[in-house]
C-alpha positions in Angstrom: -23.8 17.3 -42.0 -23.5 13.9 -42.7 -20.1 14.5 -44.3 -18.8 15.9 -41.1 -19.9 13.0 -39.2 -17.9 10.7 -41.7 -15.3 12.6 -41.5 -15.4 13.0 -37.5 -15.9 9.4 -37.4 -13.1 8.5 -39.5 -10.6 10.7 -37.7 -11.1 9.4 -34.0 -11.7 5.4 -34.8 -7.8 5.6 -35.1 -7.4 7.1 -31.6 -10.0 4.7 -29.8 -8.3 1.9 -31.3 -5.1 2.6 -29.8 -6.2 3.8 -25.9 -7.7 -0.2 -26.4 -3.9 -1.4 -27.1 -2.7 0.7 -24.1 -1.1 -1.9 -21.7 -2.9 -1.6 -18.3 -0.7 -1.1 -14.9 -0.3 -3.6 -12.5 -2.6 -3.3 -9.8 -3.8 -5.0 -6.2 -7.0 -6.1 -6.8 -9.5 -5.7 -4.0 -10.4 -9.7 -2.7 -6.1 -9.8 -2.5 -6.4 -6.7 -0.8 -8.4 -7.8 1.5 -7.1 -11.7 1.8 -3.8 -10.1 3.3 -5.3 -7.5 6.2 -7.2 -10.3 7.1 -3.9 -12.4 7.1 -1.8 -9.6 9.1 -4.9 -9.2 11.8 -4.9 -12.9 12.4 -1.2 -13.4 13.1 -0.9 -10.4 15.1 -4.0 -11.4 16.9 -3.0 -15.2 17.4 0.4 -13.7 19.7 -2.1 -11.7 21.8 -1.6 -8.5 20.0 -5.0 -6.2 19.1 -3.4 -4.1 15.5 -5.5 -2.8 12.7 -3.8 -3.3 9.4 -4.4 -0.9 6.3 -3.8 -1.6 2.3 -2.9 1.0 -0.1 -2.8 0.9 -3.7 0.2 2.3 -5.6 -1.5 5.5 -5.7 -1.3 6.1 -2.3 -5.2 5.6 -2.3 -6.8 3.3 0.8 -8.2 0.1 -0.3 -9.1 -1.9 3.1 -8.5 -1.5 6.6 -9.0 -3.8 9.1 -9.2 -2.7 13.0 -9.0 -5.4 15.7 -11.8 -5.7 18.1 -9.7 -3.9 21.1 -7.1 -2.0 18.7 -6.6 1.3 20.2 -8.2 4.0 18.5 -4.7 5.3 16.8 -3.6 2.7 15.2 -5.9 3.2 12.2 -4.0 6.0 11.2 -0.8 4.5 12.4 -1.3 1.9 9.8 -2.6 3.8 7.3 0.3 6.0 7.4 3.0 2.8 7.5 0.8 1.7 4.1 1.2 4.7 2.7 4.9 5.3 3.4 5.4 2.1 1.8 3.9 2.5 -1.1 5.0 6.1 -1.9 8.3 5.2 -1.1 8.7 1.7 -2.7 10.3 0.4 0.3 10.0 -1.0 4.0 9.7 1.9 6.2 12.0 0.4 9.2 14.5 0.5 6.7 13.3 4.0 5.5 13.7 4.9 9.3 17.2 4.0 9.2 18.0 5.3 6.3 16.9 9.1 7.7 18.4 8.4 10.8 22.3 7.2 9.7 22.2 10.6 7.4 20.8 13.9 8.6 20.7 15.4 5.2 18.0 13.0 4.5 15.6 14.1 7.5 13.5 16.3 4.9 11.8 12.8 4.0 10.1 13.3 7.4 8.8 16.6 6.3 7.5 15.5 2.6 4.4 14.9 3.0 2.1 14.9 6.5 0.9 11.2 5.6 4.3 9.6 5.8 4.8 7.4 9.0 8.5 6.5 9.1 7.9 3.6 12.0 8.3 -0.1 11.7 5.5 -1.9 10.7 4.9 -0.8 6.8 5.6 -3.2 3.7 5.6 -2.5 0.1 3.7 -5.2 -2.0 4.8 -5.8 -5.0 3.4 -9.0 -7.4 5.3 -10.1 -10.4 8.5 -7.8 -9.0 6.0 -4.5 -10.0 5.0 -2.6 -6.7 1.4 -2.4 -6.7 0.7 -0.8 -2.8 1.6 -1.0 1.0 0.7 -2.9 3.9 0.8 -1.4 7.2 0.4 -3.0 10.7 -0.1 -0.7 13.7 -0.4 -1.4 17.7 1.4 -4.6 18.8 4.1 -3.6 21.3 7.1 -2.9 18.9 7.5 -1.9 15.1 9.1 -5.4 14.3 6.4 -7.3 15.5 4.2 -4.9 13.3 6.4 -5.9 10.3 6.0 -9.6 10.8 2.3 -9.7 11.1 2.7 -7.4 8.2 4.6 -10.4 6.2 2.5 -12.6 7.0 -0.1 -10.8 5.0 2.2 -10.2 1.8 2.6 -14.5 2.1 -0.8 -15.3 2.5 -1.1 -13.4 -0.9 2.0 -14.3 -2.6 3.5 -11.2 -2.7 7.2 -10.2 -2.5 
């Protein structure tokens, strides 16, 4: 008995000491997370514009969202969506818009998943050139206006 436990021992010391050299991903932590909604609400909110603004982690996974007083009741998942289209996709998702749009073979992107939003108003976030997550802005009058209160979020943060 004790010999087995030895030996079991001895055999997965080896493995737990290399899972603790495992390099850990890059990540969004929460308090940034939350630094840059808050950012994004503010600016959209100082030009008279009622948004909610959403944070997702690379995963796809919500971390904050933040609804204005008076946003209307769609824009959480408008944002959400924009966050999430951003993140999955690595890139701005006005530019994703455009990019279906100028080819019709790529209009299956719309169809890949039912929580992409392929609007203006989503950002990827990426610190230290690694993307860790999406911001996305939802209810001020137009998609670009969405996308700079969204920037304004990523810079309050230092992100790219």
């Amino acid at each position: 008995m004790i010999r087995n436990l030895a030996l079991a021992a001895a055999l997965l010391a080896p493995v737990s000491v290399a899972a603790q050299d495992l390099p850990t991903a890059p990540y969004l932590p929460l308090d940034m997370a939350a630094a840059a909604a808050r950012a994004a609400v503010d600016a959209c909110f100082a030009e008279g514009h009622n948004v909610s603004v959403a944070i997702v982690a690379r995963s796809g996974v919500t971390s904050v969202v933040l609804r204005a007083d008076n946003a209307g009741p769609h824009t959480v998942g408008s944002s959400i969506g924009k966050a999430f289209t951003s993140a999955s996709m690595g890139r701005d998702t006005a530019g994703l818009a455009g990019f279906i749009g100028e080819n019709p073979a790529n209009d299956g992107l719309r169809d890949m998943d039912d929580r992409l939003v392929i609007q203006a108003g989503g950002l990827p976030i990426r610190i230290g050139g690694a993307l860790v997550g999406g911001i996305g802005v939802g209810g001020a009058p137009s998609g670009d206006i969405d996308a700079s209160c969204a920037r304004v979020g990523l810079d309050a943060i230092g992100a790219e």
